[in-house]
BAFI-3210 file (N, C-alpha, C; in Angstrom, 3 decimals, decimal comma, padded with zeros to 6 digits):
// residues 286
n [1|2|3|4|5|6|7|8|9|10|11|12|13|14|15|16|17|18|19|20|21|22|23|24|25|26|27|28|29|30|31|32|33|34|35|36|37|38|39|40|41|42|43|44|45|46|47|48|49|50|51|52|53|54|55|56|57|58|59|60|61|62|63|64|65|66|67|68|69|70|71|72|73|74|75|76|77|78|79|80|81|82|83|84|85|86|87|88|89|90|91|92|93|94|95|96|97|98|99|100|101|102|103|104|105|106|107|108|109|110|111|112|113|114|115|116|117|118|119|120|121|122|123|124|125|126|127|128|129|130|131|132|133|134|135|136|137|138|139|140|141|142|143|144|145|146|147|148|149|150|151|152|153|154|155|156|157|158|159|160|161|162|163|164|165|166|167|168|169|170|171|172|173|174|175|176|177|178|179|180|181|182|183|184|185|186|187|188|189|190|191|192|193|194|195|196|197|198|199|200|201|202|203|204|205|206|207|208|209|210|211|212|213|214|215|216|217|218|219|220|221|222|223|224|225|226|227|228|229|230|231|232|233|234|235|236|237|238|239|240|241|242|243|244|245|246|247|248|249|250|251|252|253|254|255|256|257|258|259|260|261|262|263|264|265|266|267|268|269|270|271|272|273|274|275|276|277|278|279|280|281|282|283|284|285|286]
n.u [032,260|033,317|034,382|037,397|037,491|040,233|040,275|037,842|038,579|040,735|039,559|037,504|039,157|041,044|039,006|038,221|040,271|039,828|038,974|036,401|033,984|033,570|031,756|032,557|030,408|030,867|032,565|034,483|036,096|036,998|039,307|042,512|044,288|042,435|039,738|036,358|034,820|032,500|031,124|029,689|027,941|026,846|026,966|027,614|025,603|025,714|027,993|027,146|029,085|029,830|030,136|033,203|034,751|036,507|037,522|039,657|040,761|041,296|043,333|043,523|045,869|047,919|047,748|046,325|044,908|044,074|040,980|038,835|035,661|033,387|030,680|027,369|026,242|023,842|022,910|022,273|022,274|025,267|028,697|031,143|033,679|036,740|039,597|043,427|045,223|048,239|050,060|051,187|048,832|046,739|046,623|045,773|043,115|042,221|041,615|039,775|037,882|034,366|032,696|034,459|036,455|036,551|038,635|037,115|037,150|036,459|033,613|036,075|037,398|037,068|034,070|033,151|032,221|028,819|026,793|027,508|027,701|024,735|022,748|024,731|026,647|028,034|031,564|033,246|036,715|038,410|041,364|042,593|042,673|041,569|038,824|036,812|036,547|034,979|032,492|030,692|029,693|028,825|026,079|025,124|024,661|022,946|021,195|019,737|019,448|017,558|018,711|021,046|023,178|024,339|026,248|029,094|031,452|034,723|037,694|040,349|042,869|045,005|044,944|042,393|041,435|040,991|039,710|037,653|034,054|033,227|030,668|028,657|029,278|028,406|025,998|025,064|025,820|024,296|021,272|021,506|022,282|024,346|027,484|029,766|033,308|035,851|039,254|042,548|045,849|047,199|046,393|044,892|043,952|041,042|040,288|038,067|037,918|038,843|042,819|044,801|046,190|044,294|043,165|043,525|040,805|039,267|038,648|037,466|034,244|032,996|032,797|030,652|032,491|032,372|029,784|030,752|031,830|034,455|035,098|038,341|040,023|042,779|045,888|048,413|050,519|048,759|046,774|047,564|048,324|045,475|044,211|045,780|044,858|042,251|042,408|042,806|040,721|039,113|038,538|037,906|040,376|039,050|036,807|037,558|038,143|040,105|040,717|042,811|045,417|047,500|049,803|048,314|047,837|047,087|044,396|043,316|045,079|047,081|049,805|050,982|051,839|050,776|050,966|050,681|051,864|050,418|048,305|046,920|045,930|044,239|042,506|041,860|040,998|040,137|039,432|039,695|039,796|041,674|042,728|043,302|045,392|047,262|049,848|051,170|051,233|052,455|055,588|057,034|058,779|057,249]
n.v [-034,695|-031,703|-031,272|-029,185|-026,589|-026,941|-029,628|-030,855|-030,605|-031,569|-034,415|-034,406|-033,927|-036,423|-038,323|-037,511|-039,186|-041,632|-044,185|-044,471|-047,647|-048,586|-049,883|-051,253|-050,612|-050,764|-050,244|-048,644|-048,328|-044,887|-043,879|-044,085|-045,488|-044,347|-044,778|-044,716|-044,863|-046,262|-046,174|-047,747|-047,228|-048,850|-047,999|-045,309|-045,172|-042,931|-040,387|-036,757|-034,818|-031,692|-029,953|-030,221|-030,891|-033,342|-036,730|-038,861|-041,317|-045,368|-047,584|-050,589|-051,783|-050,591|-047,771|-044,259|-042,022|-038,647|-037,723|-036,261|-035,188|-036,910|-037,208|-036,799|-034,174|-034,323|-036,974|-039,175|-042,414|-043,059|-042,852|-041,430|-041,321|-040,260|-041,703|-041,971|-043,988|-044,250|-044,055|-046,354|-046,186|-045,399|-046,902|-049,743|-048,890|-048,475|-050,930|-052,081|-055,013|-055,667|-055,209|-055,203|-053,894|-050,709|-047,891|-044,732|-041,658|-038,328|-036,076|-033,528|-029,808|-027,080|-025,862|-025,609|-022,069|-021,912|-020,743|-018,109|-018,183|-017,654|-015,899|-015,348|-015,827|-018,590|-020,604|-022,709|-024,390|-026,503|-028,976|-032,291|-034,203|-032,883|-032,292|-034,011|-033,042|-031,304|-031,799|-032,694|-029,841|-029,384|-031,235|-029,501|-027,153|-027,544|-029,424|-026,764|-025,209|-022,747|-020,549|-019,822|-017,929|-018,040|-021,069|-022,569|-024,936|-025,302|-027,473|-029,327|-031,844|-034,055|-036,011|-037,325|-039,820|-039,609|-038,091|-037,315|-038,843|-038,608|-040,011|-038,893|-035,880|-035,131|-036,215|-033,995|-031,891|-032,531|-031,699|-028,682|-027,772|-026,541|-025,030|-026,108|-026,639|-028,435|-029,248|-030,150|-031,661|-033,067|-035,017|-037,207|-037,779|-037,921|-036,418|-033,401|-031,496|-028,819|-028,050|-027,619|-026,051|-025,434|-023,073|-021,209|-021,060|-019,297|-016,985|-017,309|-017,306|-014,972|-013,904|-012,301|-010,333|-008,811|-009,990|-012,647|-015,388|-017,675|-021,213|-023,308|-026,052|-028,301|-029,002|-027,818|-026,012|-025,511|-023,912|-021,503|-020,519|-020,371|-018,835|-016,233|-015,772|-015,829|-013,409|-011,062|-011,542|-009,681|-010,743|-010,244|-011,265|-011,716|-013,245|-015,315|-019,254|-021,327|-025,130|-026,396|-029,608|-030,607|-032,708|-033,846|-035,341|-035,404|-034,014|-032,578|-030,470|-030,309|-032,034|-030,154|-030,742|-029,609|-027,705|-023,879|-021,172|-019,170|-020,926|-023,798|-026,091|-028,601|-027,938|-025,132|-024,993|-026,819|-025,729|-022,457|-018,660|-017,108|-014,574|-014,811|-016,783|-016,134|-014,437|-017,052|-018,494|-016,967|-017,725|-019,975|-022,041|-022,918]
n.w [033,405|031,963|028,978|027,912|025,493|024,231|024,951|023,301|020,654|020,301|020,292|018,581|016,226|016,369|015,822|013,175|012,074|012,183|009,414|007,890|007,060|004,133|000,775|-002,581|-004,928|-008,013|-010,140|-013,062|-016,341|-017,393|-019,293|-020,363|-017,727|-015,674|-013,637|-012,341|-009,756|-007,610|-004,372|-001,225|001,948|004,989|007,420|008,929|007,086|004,056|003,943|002,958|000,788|-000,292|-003,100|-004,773|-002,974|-000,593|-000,142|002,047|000,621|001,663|000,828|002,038|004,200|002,508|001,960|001,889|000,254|-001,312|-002,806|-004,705|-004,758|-007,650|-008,198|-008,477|-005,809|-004,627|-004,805|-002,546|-001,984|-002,842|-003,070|-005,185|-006,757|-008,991|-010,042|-011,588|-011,931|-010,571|-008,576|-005,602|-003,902|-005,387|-007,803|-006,667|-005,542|-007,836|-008,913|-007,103|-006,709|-007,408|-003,879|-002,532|000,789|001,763|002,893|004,312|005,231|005,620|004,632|003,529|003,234|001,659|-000,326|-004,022|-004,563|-004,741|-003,726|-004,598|-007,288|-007,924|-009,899|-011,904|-014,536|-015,625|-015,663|-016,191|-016,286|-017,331|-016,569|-017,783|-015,766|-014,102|-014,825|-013,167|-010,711|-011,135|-012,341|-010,249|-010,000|-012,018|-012,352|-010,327|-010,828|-013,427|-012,053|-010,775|-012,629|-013,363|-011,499|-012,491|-014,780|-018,424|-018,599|-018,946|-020,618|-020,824|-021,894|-021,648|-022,691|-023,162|-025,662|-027,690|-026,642|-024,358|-022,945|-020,508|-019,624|-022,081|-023,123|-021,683|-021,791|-024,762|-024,475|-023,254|-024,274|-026,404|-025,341|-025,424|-022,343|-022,051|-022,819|-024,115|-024,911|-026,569|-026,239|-027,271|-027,029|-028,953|-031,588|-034,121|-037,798|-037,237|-035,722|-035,022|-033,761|-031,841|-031,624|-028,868|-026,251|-023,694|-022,694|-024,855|-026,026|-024,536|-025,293|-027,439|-026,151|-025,308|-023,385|-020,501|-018,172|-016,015|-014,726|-014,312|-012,895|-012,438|-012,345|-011,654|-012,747|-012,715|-013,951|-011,928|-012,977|-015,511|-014,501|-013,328|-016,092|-016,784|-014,270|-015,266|-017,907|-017,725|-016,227|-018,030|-019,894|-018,660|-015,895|-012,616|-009,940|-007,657|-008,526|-009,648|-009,136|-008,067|-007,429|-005,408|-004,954|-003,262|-002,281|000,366|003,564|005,821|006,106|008,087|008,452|010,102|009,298|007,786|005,095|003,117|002,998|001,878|001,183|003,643|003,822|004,418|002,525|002,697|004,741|004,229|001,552|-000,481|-002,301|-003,239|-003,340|-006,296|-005,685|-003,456|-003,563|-005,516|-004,525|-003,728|-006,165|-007,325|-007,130|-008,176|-007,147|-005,030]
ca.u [033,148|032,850|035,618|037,809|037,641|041,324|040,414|037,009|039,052|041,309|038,366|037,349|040,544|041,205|038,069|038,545|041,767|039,670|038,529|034,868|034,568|032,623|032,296|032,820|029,210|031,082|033,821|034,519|037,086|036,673|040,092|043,604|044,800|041,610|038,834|035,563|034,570|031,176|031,303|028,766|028,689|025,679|026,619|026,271|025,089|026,973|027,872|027,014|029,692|029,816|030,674|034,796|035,297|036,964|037,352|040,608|039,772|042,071|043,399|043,851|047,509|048,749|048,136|045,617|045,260|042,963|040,113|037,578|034,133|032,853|029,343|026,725|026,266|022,709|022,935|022,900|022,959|026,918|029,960|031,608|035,198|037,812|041,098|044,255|045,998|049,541|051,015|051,061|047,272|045,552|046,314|045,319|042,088|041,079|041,506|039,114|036,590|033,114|031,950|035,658|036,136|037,528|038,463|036,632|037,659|035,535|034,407|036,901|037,732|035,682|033,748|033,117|031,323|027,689|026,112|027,644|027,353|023,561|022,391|025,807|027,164|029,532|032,398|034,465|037,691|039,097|042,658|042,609|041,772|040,747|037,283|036,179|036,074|034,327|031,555|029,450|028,723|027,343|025,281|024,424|024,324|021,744|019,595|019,249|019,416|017,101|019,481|022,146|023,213|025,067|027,022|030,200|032,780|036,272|037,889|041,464|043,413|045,835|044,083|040,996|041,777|041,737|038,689|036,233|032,884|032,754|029,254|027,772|029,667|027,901|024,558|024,619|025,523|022,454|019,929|021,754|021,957|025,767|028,015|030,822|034,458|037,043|040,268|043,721|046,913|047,508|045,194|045,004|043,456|039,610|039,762|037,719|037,826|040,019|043,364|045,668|045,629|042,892|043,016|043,108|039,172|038,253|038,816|035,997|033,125|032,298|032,229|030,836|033,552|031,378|028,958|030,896|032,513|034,893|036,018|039,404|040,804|043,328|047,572|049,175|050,608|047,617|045,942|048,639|047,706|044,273|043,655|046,358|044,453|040,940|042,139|043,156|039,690|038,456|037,725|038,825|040,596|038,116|035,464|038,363|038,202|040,729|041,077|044,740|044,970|049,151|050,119|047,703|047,618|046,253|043,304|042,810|045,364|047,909|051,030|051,683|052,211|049,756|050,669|051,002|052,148|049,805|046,894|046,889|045,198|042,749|041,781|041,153|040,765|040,979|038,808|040,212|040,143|042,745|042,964|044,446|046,574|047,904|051,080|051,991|051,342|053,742|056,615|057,167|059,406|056,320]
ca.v [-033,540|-031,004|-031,021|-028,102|-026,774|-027,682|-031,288|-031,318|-030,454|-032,835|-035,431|-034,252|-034,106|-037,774|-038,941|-037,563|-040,061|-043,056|-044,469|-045,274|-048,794|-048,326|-051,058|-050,994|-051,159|-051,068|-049,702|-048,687|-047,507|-043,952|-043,376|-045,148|-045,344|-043,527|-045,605|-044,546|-046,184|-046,095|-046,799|-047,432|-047,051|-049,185|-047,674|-044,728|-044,321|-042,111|-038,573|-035,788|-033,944|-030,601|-030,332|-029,825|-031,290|-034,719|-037,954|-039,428|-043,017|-045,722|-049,518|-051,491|-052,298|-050,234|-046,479|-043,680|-040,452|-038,034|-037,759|-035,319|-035,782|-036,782|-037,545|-035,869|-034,232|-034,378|-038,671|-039,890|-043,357|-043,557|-041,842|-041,803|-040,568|-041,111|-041,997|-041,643|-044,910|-043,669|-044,938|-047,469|-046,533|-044,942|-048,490|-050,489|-048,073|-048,254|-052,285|-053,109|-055,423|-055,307|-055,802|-055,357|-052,960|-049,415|-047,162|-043,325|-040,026|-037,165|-034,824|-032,639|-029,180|-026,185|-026,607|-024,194|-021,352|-022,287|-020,096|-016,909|-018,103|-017,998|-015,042|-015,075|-016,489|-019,680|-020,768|-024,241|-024,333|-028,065|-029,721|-033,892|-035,396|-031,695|-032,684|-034,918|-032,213|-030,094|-032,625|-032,561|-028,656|-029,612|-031,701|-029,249|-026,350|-028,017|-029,657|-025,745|-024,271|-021,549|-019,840|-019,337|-017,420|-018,855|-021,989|-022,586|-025,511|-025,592|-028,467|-029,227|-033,002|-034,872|-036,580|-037,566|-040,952|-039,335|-037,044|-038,048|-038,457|-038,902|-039,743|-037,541|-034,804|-035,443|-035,657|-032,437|-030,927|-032,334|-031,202|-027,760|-027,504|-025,840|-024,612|-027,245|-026,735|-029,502|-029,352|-031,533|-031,223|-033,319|-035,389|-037,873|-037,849|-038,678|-035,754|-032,645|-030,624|-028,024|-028,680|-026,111|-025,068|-024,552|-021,599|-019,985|-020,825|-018,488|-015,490|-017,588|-017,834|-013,867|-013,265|-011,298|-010,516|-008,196|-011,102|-014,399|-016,416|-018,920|-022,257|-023,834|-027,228|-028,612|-029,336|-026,625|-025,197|-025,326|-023,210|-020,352|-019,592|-020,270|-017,264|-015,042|-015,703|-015,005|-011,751|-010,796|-011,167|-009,110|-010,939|-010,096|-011,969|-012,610|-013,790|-016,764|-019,804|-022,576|-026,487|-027,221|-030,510|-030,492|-033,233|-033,544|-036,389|-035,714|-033,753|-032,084|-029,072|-031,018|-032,237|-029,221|-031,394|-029,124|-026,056|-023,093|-019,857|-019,131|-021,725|-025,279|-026,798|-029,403|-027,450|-024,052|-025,322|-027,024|-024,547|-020,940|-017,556|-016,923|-013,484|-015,580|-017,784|-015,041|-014,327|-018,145|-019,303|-016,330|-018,417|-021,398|-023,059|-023,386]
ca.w [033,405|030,608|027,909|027,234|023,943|023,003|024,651|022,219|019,206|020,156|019,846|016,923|014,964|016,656|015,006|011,560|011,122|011,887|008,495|008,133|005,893|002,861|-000,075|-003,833|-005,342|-008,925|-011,129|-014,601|-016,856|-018,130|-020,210|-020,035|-016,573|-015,294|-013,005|-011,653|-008,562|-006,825|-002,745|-000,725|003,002|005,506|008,974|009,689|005,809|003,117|004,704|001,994|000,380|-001,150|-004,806|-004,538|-001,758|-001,369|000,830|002,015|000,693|002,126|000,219|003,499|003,744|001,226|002,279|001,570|-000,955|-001,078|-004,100|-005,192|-005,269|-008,972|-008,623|-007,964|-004,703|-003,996|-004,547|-000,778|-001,893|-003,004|-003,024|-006,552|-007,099|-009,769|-009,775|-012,025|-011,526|-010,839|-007,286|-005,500|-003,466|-006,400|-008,339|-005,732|-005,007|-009,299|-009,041|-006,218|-007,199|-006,193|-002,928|-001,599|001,661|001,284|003,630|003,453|006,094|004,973|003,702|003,749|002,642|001,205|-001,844|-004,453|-004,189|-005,735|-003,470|-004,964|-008,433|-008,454|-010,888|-012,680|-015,465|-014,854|-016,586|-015,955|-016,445|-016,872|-017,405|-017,740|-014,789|-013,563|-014,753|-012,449|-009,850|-011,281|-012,936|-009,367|-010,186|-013,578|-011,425|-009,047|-012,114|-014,662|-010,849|-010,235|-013,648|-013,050|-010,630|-012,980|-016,343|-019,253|-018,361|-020,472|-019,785|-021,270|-021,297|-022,404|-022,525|-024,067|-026,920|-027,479|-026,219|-022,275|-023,153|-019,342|-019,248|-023,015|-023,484|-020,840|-022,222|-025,591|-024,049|-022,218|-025,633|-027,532|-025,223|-025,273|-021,454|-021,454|-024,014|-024,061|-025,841|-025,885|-026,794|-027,042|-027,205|-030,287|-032,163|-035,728|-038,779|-036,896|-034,805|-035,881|-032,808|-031,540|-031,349|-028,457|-024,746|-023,111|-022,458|-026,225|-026,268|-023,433|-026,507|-028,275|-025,500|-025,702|-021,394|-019,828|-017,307|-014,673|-014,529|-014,510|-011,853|-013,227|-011,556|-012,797|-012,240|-013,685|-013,384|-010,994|-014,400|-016,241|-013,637|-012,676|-016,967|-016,984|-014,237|-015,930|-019,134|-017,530|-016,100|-019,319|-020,123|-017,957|-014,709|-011,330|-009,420|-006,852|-009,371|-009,991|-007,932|-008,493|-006,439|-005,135|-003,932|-002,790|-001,296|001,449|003,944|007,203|005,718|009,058|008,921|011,399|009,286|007,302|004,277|001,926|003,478|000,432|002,063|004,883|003,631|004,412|001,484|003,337|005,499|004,012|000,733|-001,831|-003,440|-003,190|-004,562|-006,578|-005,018|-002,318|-004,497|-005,920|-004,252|-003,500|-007,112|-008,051|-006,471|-008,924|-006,408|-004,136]
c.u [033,160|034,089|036,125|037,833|038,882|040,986|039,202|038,002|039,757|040,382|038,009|037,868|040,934|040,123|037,703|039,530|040,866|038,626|036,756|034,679|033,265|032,980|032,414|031,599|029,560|032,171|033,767|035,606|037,085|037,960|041,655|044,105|043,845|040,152|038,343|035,295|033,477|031,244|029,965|028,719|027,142|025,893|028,028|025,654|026,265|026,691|028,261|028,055|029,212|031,105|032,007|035,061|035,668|037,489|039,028|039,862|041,373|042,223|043,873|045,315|048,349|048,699|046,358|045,890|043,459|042,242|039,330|036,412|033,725|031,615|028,544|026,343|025,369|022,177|023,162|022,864|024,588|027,745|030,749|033,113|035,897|038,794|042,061|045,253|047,962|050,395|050,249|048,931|046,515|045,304|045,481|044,128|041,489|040,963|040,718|037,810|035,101|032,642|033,492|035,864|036,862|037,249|038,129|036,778|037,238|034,048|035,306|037,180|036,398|035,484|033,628|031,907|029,441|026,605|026,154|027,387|025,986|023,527|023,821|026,331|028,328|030,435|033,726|035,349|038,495|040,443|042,516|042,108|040,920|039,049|036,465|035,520|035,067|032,921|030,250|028,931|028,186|026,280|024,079|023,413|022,801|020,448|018,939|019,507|018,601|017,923|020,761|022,059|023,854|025,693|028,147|031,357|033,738|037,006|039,240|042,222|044,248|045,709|043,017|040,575|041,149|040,839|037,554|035,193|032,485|031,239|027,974|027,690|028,414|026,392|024,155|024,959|024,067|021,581|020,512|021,617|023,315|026,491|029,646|031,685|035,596|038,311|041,413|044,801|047,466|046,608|045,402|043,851|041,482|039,163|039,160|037,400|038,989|041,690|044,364|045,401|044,399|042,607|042,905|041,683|038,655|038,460|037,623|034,481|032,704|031,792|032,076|031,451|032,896|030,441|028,900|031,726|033,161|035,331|036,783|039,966|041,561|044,953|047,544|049,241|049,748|046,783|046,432|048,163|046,342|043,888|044,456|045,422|042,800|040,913|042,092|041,721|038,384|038,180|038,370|039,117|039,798|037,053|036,052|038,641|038,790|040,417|042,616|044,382|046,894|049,630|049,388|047,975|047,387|044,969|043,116|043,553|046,722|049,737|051,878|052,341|051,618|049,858|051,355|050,570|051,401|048,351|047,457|045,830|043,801|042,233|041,018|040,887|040,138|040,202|039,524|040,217|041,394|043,567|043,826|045,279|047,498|049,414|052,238|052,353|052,432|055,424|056,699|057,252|058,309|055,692]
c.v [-032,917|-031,173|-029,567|-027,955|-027,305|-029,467|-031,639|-031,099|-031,362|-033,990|-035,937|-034,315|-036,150|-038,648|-038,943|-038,251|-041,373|-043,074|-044,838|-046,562|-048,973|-049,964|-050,872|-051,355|-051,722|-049,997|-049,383|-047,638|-046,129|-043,524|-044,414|-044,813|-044,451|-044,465|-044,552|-045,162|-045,475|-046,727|-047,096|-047,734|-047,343|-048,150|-046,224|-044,242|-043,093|-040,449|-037,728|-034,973|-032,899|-030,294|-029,519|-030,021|-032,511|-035,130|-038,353|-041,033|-044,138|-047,283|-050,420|-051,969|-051,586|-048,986|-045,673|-042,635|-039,567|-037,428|-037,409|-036,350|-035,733|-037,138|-036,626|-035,818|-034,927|-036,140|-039,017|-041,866|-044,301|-042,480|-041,884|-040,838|-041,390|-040,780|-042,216|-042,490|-045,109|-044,039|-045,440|-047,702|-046,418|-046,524|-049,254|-049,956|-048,384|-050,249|-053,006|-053,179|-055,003|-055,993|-055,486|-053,643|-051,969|-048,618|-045,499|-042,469|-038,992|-037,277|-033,948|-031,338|-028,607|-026,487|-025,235|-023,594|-021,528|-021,724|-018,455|-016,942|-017,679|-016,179|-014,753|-016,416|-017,708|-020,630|-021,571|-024,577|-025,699|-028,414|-030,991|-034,129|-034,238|-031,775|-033,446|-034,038|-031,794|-030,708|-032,404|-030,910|-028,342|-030,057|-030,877|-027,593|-026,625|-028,640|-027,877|-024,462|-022,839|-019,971|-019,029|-018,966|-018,747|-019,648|-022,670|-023,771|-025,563|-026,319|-029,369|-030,753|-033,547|-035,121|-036,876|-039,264|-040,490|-038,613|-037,907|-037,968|-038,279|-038,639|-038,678|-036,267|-034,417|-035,188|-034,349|-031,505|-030,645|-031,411|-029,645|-026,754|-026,274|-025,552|-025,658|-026,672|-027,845|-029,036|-030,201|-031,327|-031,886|-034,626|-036,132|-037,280|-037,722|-037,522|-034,473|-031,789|-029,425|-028,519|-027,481|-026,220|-024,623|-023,223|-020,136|-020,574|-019,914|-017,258|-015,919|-017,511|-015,817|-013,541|-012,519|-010,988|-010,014|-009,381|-012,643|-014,496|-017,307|-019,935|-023,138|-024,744|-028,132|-029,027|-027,810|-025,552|-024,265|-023,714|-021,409|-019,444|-019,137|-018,975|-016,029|-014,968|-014,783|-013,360|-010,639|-010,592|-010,550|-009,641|-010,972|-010,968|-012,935|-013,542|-015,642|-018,115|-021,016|-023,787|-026,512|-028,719|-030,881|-031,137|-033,413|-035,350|-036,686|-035,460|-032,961|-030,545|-029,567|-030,953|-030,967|-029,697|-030,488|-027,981|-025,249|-021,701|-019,725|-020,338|-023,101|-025,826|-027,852|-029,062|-026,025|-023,715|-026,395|-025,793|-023,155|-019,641|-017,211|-015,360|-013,809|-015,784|-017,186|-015,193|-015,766|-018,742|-018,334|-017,238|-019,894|-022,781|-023,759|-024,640]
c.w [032,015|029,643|027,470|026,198|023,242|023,238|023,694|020,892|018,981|019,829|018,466|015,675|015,302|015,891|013,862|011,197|011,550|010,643|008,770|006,999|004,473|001,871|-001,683|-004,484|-007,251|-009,350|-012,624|-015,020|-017,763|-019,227|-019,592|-018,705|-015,529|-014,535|-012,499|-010,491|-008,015|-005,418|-001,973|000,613|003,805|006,792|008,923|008,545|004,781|003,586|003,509|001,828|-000,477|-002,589|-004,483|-003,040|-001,655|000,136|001,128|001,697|000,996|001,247|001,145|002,816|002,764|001,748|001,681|000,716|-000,983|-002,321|-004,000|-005,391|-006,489|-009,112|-008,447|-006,506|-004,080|-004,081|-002,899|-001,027|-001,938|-003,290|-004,959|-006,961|-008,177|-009,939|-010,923|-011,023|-011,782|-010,046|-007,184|-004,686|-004,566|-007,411|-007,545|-005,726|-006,383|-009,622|-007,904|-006,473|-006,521|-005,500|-001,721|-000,693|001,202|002,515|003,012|004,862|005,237|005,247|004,383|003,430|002,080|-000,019|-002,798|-004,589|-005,278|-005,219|-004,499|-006,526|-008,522|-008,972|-011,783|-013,526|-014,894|-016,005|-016,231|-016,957|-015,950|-017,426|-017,151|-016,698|-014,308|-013,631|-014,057|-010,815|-009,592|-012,410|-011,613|-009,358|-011,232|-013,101|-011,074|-010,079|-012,712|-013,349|-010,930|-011,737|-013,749|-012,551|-011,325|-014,339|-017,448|-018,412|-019,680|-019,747|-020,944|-020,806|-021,974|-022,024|-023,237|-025,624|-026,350|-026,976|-024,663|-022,236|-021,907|-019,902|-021,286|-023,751|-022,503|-021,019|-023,632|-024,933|-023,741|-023,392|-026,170|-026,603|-024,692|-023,482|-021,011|-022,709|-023,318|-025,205|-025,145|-026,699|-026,419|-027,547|-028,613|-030,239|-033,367|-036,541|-038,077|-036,098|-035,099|-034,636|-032,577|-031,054|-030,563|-027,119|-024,628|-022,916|-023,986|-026,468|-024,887|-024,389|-026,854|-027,381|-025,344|-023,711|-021,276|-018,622|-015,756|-014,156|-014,705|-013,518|-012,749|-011,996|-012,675|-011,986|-012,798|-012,745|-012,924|-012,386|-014,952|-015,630|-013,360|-014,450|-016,983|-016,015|-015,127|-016,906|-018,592|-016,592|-017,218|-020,028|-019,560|-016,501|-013,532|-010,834|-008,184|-007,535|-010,200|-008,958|-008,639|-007,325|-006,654|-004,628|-004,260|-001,749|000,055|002,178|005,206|007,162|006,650|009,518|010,082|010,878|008,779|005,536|002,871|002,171|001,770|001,068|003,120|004,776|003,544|003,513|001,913|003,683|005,335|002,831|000,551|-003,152|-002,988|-004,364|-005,211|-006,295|-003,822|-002,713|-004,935|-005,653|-004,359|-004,894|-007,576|-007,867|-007,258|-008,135|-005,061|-005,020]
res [x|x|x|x|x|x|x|x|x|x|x|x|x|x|x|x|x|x|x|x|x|x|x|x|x|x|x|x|x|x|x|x|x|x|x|x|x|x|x|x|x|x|x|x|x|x|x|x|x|x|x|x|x|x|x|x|x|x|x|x|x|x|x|x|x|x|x|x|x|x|x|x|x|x|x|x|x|x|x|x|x|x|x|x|x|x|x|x|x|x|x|x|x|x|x|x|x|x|x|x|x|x|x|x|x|x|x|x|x|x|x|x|x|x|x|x|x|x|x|x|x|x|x|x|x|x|x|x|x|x|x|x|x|x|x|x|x|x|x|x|x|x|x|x|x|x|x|x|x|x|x|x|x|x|x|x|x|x|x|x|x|x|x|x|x|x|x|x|x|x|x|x|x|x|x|x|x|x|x|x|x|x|x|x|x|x|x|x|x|x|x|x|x|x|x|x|x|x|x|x|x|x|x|x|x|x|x|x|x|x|x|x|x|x|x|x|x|x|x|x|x|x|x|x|x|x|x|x|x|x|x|x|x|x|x|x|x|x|x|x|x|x|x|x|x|x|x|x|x|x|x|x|x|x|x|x|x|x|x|x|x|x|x|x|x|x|x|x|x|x|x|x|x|x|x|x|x|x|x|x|x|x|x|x|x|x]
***
């Protein structure tokens, strides 16, 4: 007997809440309270995400949360997300050894636009953990460098204590593949970098505003300046594409838990134009 479309959707939404069981191939600590984790998944194999898009991953017995993709996309051997050990799953999720099971639901959610970037300038826009997002379109950036103009990341944190990706960052300087700025909110004696908001180095990078796309990821906050700031420098609102990730926890568009004015965040995000965003981020209390 054929299935109606609401009873296939039903199916389909019924089968995105069962977990698939992945395992922990390894771990590591990138900054205080900050874990990497590498998964890896035999049956039915690791299902390909698109860069900004992200997994519900599950700590048996304890609960689930939902975490951006940080690796690179085009890897089909493992999944690689990291976590900001803060409740009670994300602890649990940055302390499991290797070899121990994990639950994974995804992918989820749209990614960012990396089709529309190609012949235009691109310009990443990070707050603290915000970088981890937005690391698989360096990835996907420097695999397909050809395609694209200048590449510029901005990249704003605490101290330099909490600064991700450290030595990778560093690498991708030397061999002059991206124009990298860091900055930090306060800093000692050792630190010889910028010290301020992120957002007062987008004056220094010289955009061209007609011909750049920006993506920005970061705290809610962070974000609501960072486009004010880049309209300011010229760039339309559509050409701005932030990640929400607000409370989500069905992933599927169901509980309403992520909803942000007419957009449910899992489902018709987490990437968005801020041409959208617009109105809702005007609203604080949202």
């Amino acid at each position: 007997m054929a299935l109606s479309s609401e009873d296939s959707g039903t199916r389909l939404a019924s089968a995105a809440m069962v977990p698939r069981i992945g395992r922990i191939l390894r771990r590591h600590r990138d900054a205080p309270g900050v874990w990497t984790v590498e998964i890896g998944e035999t049956d039915p194999g690791v299902v390909p995400c698109a860069a900004g898009q992200f997994n519900m991953l599950t700590a048996f017995g304890i609960g689930e949360v939902p975490i951006s993709l940080s690796g690179d996309p085009r890897d089909g051997t493992r999944l690689i997300h990291t976590v900001r050990a803060v409740g009670a799953v994300s602890r649990a999720l940055a302390k499991l050894p290797q070899g121990a099971p994990i639950g994974i639901r995804g992918p989820f959610g749209t990614g960012w636009p990396m089709h529309a970037a190609r012949g235009h300038d691109v310009l990443l826009l990070a707050g603290g953990l915000g970088l981890a997002p937005l690391r698989p379109v360096i990835y996907q950036l420097l695999a397909e460098r050809p395609r694209y103009g200048r590449i510029m990341l901005l990249y704003g944190t605490r101290s330099p204590a909490e600064v991700l990706f450290m030595h990778q960052l560093e690498a991708w300087r030397r061999h002059l593949e991206l124009d990298i700025e860091i900055t930090v909110d306060h800093a000692g004696a050792g630190w010889h970098g910028h010290v301020g908001v992120v957002t007062t180095l987008i004056g220094r990078m010289g955009l061209d505003p007609v011909h750049t796309l920006a993506f920005v990821c970061g705290p809610e906050v962070m974000m609501r300046f960072a486009a004010a700031a880049l309209e300011a420098a010229g760039l339309p609102d559509t050409s701005i594409h932030l990640s929400l990730e607000r409370n989500m926890k069905c992933a599927v568009g169901v509980c309403g838990h992520c909803q942000l004015g007419a957009a449910f965040i899992c489902r018709d995000g987490p990437i968005l134009p801020y041409a959208r965003l617009r109105p809702a981020l005007a609203i604080r209390e949202l």
